[in-house]
BAMARVEX-61544 format. One record per residue (C-alpha): chain; x, y, z. Coordinates in nm, 3 decimals. Example, Ala and Ser with C-alpha at 12.3 -4.5 7.8 and 13.67 -1.06 7.14 Angstrom:
// residues 2
+--------+---------+---------+---------+
: chaine :      xx :      yy :      zz :
+--------+---------+---------+---------+
:      A :   1.230 :  -0.450 :   0.780 :
:      A :   1.367 :  -0.106 :   0.714 :
+--------+---------+---------+---------+
END
This chain:
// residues 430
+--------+---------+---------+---------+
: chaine :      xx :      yy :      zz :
+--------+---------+---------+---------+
:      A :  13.840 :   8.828 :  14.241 :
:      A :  14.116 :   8.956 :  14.075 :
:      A :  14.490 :   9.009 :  14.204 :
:      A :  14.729 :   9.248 :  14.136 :
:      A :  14.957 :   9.181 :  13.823 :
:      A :  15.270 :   9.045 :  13.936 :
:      A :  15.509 :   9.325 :  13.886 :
:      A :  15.806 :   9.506 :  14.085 :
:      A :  15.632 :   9.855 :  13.992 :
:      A :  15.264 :   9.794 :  14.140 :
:      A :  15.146 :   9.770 :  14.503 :
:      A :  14.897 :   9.833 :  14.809 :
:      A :  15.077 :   9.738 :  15.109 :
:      A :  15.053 :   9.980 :  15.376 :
:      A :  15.411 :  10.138 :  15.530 :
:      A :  15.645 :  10.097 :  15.228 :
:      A :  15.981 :  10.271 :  15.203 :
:      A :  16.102 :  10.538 :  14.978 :
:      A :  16.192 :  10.306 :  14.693 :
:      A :  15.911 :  10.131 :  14.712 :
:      A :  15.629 :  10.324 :  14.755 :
:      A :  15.811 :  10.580 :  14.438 :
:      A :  15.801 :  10.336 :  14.224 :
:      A :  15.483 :  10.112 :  14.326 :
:      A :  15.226 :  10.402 :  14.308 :
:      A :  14.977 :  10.323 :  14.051 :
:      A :  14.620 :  10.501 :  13.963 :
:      A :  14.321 :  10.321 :  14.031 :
:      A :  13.967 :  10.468 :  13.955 :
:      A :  13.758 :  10.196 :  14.120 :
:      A :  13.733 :  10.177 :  14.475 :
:      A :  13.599 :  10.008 :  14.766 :
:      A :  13.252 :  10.126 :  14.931 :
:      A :  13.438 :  10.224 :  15.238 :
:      A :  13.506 :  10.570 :  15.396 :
:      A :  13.849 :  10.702 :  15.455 :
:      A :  13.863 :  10.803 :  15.857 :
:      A :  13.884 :  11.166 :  15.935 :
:      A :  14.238 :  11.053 :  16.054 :
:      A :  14.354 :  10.915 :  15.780 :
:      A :  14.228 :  11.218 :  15.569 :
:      A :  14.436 :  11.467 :  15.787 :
:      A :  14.737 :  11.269 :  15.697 :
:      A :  14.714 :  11.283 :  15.355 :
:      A :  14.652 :  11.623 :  15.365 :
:      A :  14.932 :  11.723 :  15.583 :
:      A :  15.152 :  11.533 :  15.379 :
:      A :  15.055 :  11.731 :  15.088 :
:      A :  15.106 :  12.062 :  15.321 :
:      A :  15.496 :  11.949 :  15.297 :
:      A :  15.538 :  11.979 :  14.917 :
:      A :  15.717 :  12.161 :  14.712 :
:      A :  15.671 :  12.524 :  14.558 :
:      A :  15.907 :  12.694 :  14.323 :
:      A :  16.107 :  13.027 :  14.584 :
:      A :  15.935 :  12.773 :  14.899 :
:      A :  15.581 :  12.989 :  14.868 :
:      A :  15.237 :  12.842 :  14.910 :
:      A :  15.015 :  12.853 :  14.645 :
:      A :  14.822 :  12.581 :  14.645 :
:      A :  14.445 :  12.508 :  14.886 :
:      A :  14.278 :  12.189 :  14.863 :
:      A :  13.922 :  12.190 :  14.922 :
:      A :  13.751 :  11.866 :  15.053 :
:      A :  13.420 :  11.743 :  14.849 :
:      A :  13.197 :  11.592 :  15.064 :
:      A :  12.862 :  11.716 :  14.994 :
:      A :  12.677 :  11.464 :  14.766 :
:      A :  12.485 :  11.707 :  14.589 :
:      A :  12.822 :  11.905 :  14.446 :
:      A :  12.974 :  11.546 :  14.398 :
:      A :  12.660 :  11.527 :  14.157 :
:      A :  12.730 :  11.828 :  13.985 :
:      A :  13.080 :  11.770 :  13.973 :
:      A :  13.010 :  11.408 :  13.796 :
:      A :  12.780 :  11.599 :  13.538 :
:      A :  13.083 :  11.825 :  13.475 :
:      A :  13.305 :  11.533 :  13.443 :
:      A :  13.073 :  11.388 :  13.185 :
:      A :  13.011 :  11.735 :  13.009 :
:      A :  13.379 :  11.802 :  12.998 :
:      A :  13.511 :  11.477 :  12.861 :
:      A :  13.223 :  11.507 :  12.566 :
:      A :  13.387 :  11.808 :  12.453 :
:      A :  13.688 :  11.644 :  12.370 :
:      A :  13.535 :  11.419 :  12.270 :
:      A :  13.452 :  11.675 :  11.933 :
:      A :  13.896 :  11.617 :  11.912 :
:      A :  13.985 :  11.313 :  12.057 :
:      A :  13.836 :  10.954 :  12.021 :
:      A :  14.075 :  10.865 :  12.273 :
:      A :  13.794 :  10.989 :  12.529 :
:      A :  13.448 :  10.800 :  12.385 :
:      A :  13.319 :  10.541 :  12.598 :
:      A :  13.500 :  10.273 :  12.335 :
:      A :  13.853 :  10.451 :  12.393 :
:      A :  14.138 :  10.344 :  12.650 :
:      A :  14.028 :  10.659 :  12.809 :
:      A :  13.691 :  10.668 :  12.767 :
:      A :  13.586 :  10.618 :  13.141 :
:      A :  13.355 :  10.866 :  13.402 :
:      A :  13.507 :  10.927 :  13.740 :
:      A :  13.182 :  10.900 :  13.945 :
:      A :  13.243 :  11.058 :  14.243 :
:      A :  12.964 :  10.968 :  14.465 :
:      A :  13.114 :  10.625 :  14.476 :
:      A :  13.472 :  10.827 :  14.559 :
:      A :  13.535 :  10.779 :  14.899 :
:      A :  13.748 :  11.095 :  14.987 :
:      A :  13.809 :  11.386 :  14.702 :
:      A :  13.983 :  11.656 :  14.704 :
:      A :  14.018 :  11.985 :  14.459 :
:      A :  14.394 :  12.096 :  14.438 :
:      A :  14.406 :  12.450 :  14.333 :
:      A :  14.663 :  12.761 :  14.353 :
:      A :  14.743 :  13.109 :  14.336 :
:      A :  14.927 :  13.217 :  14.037 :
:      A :  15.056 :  13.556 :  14.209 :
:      A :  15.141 :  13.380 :  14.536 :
:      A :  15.488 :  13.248 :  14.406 :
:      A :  15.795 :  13.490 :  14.375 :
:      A :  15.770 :  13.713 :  14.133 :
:      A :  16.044 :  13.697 :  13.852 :
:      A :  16.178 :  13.630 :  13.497 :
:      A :  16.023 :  13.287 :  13.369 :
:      A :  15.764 :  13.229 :  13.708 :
:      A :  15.461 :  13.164 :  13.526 :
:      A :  15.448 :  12.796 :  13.568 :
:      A :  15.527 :  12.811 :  13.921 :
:      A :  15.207 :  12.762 :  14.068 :
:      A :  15.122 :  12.468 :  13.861 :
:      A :  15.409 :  12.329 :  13.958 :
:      A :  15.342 :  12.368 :  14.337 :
:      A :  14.999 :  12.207 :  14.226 :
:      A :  15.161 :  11.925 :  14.092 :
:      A :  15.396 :  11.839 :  14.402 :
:      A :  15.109 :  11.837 :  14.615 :
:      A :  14.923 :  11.606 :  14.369 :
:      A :  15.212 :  11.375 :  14.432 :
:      A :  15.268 :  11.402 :  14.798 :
:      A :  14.864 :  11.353 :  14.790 :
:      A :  14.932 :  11.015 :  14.583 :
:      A :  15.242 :  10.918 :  14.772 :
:      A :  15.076 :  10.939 :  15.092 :
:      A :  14.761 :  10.762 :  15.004 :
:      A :  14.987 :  10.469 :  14.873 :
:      A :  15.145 :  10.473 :  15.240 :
:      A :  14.818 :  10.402 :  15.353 :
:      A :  14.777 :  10.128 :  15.155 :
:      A :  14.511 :  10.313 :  14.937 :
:      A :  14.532 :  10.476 :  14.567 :
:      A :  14.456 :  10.772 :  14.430 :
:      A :  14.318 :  10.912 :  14.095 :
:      A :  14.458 :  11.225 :  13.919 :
:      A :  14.198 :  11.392 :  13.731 :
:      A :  14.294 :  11.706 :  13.534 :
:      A :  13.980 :  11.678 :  13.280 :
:      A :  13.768 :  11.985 :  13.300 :
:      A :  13.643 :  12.288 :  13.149 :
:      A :  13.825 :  12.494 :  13.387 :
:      A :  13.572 :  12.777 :  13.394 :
:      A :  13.325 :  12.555 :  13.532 :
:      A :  13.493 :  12.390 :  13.765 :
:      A :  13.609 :  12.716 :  13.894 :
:      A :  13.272 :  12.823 :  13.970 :
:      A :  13.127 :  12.514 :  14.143 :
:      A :  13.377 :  12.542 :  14.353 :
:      A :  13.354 :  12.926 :  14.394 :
:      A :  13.718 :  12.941 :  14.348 :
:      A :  13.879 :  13.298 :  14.278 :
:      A :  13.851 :  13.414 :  13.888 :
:      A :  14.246 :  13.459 :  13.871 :
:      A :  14.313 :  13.170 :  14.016 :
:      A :  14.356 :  12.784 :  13.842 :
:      A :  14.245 :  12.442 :  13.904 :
:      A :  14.473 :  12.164 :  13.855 :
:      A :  14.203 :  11.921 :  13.902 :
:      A :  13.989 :  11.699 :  14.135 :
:      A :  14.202 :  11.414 :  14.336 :
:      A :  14.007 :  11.019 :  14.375 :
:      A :  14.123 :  10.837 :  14.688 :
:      A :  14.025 :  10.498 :  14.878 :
:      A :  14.117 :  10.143 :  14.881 :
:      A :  14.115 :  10.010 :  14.487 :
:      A :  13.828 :   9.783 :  14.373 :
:      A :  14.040 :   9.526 :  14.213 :
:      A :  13.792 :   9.340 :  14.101 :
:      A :  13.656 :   9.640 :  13.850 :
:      A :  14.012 :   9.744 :  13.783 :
:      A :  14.050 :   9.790 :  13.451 :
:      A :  14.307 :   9.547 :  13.340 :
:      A :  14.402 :   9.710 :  13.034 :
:      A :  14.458 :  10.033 :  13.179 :
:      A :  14.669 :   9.931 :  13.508 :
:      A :  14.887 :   9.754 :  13.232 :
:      A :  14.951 :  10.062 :  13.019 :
:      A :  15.044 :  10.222 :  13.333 :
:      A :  15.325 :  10.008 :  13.361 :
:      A :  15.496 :  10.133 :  13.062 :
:      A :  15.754 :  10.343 :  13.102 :
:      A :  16.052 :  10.501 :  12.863 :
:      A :  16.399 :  10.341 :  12.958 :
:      A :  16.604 :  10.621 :  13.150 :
:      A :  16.893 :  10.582 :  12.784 :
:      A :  16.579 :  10.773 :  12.608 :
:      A :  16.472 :  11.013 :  12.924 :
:      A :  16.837 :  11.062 :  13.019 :
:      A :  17.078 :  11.263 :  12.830 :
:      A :  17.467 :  11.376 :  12.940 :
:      A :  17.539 :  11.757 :  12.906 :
:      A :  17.362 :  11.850 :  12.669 :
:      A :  17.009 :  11.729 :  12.537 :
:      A :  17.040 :  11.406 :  12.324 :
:      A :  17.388 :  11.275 :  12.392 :
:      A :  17.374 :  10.958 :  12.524 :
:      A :  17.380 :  10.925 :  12.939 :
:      A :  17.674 :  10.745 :  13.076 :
:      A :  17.623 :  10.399 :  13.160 :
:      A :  17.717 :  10.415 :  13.524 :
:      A :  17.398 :  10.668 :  13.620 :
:      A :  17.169 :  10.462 :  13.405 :
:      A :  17.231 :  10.141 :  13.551 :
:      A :  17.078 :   9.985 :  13.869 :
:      A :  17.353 :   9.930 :  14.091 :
:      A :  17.397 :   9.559 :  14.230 :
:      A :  17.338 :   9.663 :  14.617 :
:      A :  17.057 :   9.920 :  14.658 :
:      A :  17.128 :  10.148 :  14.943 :
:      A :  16.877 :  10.115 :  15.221 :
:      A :  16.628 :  10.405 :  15.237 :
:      A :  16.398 :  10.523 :  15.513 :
:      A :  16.013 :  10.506 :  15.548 :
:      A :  15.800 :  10.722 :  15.298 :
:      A :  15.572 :  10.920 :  15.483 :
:      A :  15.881 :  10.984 :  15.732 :
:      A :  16.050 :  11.130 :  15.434 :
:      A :  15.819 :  11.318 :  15.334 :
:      A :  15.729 :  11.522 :  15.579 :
:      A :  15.961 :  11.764 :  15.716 :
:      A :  16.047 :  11.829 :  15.316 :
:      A :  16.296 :  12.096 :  15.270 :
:      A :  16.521 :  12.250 :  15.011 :
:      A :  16.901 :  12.267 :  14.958 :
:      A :  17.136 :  12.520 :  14.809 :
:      A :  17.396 :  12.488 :  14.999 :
:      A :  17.642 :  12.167 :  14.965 :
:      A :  17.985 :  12.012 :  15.057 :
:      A :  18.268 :  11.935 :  14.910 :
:      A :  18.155 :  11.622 :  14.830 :
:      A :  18.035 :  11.396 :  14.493 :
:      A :  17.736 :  11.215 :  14.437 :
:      A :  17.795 :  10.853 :  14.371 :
:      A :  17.632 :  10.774 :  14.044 :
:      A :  17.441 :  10.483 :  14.202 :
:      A :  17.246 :  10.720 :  14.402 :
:      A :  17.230 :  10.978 :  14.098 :
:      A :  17.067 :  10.662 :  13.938 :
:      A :  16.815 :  10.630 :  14.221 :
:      A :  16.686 :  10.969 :  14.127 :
:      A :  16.675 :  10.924 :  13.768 :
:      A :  16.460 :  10.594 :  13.840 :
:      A :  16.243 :  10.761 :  14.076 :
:      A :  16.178 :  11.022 :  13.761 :
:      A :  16.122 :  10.786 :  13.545 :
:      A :  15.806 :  10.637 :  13.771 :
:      A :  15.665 :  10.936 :  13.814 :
:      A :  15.285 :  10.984 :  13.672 :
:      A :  15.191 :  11.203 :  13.389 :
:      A :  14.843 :  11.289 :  13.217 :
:      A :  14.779 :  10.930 :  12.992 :
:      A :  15.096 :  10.798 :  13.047 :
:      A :  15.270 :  11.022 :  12.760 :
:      A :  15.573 :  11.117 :  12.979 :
:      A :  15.666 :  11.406 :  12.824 :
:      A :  15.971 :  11.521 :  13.059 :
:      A :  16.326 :  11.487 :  12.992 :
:      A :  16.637 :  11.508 :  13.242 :
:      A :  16.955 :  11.655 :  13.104 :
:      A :  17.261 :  11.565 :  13.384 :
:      A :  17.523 :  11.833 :  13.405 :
:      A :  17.847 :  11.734 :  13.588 :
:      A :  18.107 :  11.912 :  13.342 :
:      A :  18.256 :  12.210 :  13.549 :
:      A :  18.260 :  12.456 :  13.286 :
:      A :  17.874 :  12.410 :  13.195 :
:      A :  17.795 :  12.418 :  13.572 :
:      A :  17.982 :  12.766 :  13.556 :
:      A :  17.795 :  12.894 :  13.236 :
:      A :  17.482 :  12.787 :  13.450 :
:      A :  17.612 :  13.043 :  13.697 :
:      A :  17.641 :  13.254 :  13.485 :
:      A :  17.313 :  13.299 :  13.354 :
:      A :  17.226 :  13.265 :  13.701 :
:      A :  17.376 :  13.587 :  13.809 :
:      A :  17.214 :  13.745 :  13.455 :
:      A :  16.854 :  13.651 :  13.553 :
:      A :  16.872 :  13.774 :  13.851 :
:      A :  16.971 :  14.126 :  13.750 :
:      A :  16.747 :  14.112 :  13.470 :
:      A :  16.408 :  14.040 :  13.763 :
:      A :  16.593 :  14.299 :  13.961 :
:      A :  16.472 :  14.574 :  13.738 :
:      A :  16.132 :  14.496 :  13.892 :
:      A :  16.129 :  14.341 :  14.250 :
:      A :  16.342 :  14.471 :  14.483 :
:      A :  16.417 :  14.073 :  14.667 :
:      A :  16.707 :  14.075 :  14.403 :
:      A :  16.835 :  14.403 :  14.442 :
:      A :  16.880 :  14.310 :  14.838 :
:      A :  17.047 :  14.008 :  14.678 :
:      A :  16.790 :  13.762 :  14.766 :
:      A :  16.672 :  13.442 :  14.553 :
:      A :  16.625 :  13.111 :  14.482 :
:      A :  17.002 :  13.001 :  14.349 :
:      A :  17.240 :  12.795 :  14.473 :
:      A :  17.635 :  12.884 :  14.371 :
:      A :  17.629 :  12.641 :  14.058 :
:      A :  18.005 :  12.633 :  14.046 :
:      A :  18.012 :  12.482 :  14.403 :
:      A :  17.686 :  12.239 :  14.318 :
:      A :  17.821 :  11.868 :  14.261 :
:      A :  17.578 :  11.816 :  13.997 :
:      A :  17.298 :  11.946 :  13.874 :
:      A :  16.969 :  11.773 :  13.687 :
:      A :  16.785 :  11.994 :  13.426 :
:      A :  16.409 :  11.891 :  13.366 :
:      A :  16.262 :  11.945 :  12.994 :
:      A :  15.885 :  11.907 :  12.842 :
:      A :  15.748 :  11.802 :  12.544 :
:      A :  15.405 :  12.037 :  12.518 :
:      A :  15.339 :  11.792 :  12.240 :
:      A :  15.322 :  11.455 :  12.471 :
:      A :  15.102 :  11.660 :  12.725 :
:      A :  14.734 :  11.529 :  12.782 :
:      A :  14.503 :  11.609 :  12.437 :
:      A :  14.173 :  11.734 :  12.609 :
:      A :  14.075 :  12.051 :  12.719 :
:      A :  14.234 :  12.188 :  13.018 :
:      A :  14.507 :  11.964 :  12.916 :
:      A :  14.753 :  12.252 :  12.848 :
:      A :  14.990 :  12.267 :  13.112 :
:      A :  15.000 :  11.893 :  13.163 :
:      A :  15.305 :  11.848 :  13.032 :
:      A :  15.471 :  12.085 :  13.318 :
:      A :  15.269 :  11.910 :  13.593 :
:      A :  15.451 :  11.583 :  13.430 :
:      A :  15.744 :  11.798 :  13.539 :
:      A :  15.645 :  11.887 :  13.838 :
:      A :  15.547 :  11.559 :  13.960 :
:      A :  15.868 :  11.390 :  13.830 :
:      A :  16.045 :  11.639 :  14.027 :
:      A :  15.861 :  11.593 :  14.346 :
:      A :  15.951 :  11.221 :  14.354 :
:      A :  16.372 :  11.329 :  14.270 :
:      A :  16.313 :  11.534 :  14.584 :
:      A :  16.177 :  11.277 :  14.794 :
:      A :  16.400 :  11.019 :  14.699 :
:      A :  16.718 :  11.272 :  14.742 :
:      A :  16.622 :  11.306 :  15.080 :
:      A :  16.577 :  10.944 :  15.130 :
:      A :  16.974 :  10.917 :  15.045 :
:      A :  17.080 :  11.173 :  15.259 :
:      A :  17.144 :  11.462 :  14.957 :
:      A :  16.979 :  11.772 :  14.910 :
:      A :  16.797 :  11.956 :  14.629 :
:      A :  16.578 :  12.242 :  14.507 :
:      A :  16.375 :  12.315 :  14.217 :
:      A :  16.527 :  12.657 :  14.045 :
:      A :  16.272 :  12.805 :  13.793 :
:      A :  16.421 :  13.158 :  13.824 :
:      A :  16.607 :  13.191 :  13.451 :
:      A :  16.633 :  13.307 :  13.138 :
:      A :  16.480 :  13.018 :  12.962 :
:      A :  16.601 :  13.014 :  12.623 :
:      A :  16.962 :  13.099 :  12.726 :
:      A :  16.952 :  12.743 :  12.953 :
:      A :  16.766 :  12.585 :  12.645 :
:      A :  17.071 :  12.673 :  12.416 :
:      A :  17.287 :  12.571 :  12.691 :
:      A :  17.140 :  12.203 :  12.704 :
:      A :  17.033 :  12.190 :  12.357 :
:      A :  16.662 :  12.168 :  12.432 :
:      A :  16.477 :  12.152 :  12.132 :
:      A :  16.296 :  12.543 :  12.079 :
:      A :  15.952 :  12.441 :  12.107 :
:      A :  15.979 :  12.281 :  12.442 :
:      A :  15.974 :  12.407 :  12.781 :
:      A :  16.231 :  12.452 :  13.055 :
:      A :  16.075 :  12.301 :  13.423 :
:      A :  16.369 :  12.417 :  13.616 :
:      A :  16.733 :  12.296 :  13.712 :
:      A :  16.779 :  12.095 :  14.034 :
:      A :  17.133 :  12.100 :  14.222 :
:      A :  17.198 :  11.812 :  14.403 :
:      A :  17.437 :  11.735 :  14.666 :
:      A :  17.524 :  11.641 :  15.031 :
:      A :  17.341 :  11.958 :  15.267 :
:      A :  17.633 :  12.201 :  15.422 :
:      A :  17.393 :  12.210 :  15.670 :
:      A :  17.033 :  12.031 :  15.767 :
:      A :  16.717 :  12.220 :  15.540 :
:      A :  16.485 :  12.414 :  15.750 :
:      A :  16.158 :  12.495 :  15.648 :
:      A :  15.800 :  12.516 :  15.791 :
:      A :  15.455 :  12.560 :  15.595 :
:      A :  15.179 :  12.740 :  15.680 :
:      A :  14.965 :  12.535 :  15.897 :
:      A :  14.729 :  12.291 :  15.759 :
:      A :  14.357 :  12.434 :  15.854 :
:      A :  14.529 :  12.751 :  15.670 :
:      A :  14.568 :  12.546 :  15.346 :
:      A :  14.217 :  12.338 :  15.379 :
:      A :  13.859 :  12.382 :  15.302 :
:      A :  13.560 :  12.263 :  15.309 :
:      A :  13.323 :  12.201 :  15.021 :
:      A :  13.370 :  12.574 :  14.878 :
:      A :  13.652 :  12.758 :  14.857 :
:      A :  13.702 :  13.004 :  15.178 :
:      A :  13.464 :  12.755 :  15.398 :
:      A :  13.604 :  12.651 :  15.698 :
:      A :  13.726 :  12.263 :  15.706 :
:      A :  13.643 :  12.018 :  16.000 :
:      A :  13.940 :  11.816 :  16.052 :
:      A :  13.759 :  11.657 :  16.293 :
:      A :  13.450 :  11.537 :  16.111 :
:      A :  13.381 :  11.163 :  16.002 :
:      A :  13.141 :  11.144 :  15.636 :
:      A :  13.037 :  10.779 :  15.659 :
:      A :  13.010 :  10.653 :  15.310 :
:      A :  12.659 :  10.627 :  15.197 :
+--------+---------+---------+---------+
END
């Protein structure tokens, strides 16, 4: 039977802390022949119902798949879809690194993540908003299953058409992609691919001071020599809120390196990891950045009338202790169809985990999308062709977040999109 590699960045035990379960959570495809209880299953879903979504809406459903005969159609869409690129990519024939079949019938619990492009705040620069909603709740859906001692799979490969319709999901809406969990089969783990998983950039090429490409201070890049203590994961978790409103106060660069680290362990489609974090601490850039604040809001003001009433999304950068901007390569996103916006979820995901881990620490945060993109690109000196996640404050909370999602058999269904979802219900495994 095999074990797990012996590595700080991979593990199944059940209850881990922040740190831990951040930077432990690994894909497996393979798992055990063993249902996940209808208890479990609530709490990864509810932990899910606590993520993210750029201006706090909600987005994103999930739908449960547990009728075998869609599981059966959904495996010959898998199959279907992954020949197609296969017409591109070698990377995807049964030979390649990547070249495997999720079979879902032998997927203990699945779930389709999907979302609502029009269901975000409208303004300037919103049109990846819902997938990044999708993404956070593809994390906290990971995150949680880890907390369980369990694993989940992440699978974005689809012709999105298709997978619309099995699912009967609404035309306008978008798929992010079918999500594998259970306990992991080590013993047809592939070796190879856990390894590759382990890879990751060091934060001197992800991180950058200022401005995109100079070179990140030692201090945030280095792991300090006493780790603060952090709370339990799925306590963090839920009860997720967002910040933008801080004290007086700085961010010690030790926990400004926690953040950074939790980035850096965050999944993205094949491993490319695609996102970069530009750190702004200079006053007079944090200014500029309120300055183009103020100018995107009056620009989405000549269309929806939350601005005019002088509502949004932004903190007052020139009070913010420090701010982290998030950047992605298109080019390093995953190379198979329906593989477009992976690059953002990479984004979205790595943001997700600052969040958590912010929390964790006792600072607050936010993801702002709500700008004019190419001003903040020349601001940071992100290269043209790539695109601008969002800018994250960070800083101690004036006062404690407050936030409540829509209630979970809102967000949930059932085999269909619109069908009504059991919570109750236990689906032995066949």
């Amino acid at each position: 039977m095999r074990t797990l590699p012996a590595s700080p960045y991979v593990g199944l035990e059940p209850g881990p802390d922040v740190r831990r379960g951040l930077l432990t959570r690994r894909t497996f495809r393979a798992f055990e022949r063993r249902p996940v209880p209808a208890a479990v299953r609530r709490s990864l879903l509810e932990a899910a119902r606590w993520a993210w979504a750029p201006g706090d809406a909600a987005p994103v459903r999930f739908i449960v798949l547990d009728d075998r005969a869609l599981k059966r159609a959904l495996h010959r869409l898998t199959r279907e879809s992954k020949d197609i690129s296969n017409h591109w990519e070698g990377l995807f024939r049964p030979s390649g690194l990547r070249g495997y079949i999720q079979y879902w019938l032998a997927t203990p619990f699945c779930v389709a993540v999907c979302a609502d492009p029009a269901a975000s705040p409208r303004h300037i620069h919103d049109g990846w908003n819902h997938h990044l909603a999708s993404a956070a709740a593809c994390q906290h859906l990971a995150l949680a299953a880890r907390w369980h001692g369990m694993a989940l799979v992440m699978y974005t490969h689809f012709s999105q058409e298709k997978l619309k319709r099995l699912l009967d999901v609404p035309f306008e809406w978008d798929v992010a992609g079918v999500m594998g969990i259970g306990v992991p089969d080590l013993a047809r783990t592939n070796p190879r691919v856990l390894a590759a998983s382990l890879v990751r950039l060091p934060l001197h090429e992800l991180v950058a001071a200022e401005r995109y490409g100079a070179p990140a201070p030692e201090e945030l890049i280095a792991e300090p020599p006493a780790p603060t203590p952090v709370p339990d994961l799925m306590a963090t978790m839920l009860g997720l809120g967002f910040t933008t409103e801080f004290r007086d106060e700085p961010v010690p660069a030790g926990h400004v390196f926690e953040l950074l680290r939790a980035a850096q362990w965050a999944p993205s489609a094949g491993n490319f990891q695609p996102v970069r974090y530009v750190v702004l601490r200079d006053r007079e850039r944090l200014a500029a950045l309120e300055a183009l604040a103020r100018e995107s809001r009056e620009i989405s003001a000549h269309w929806f009338a939350r601005y005019r009433e002088g509502r949004g999304e932004h903190p007052d950068w020139t009070r913010v202790p420090l701010a982290i901007a998030l950047i992605a390569d298109p080019t390093r996103g995953g190379p198979h169809i329906h593989g477009e916006a992976t690059h953002m979820h990479a984004g979205g995901l790595a943001a997700q985990n600052i969040a958590v881990m912010a929390r964790a620490l006792g600072l607050g945060t936010a993801l702002v999308t709500h700008w004019i993109e190419e001003k903040v690109k020349v601001l940071i000196d992100c290269p043209r062709t790539w695109d601008l996640v969002g800018v994250m404050p960070v800083g101690y909370p004036a006062a404690p977040p407050t936030r409540t999602p829509p209630p979970l058999e809102t967000l949930v269904f059932q085999d269909g999109f619109g069908r009504p979802w059991d919570p109750t219900r236990e689906v032995p495994f066949p």
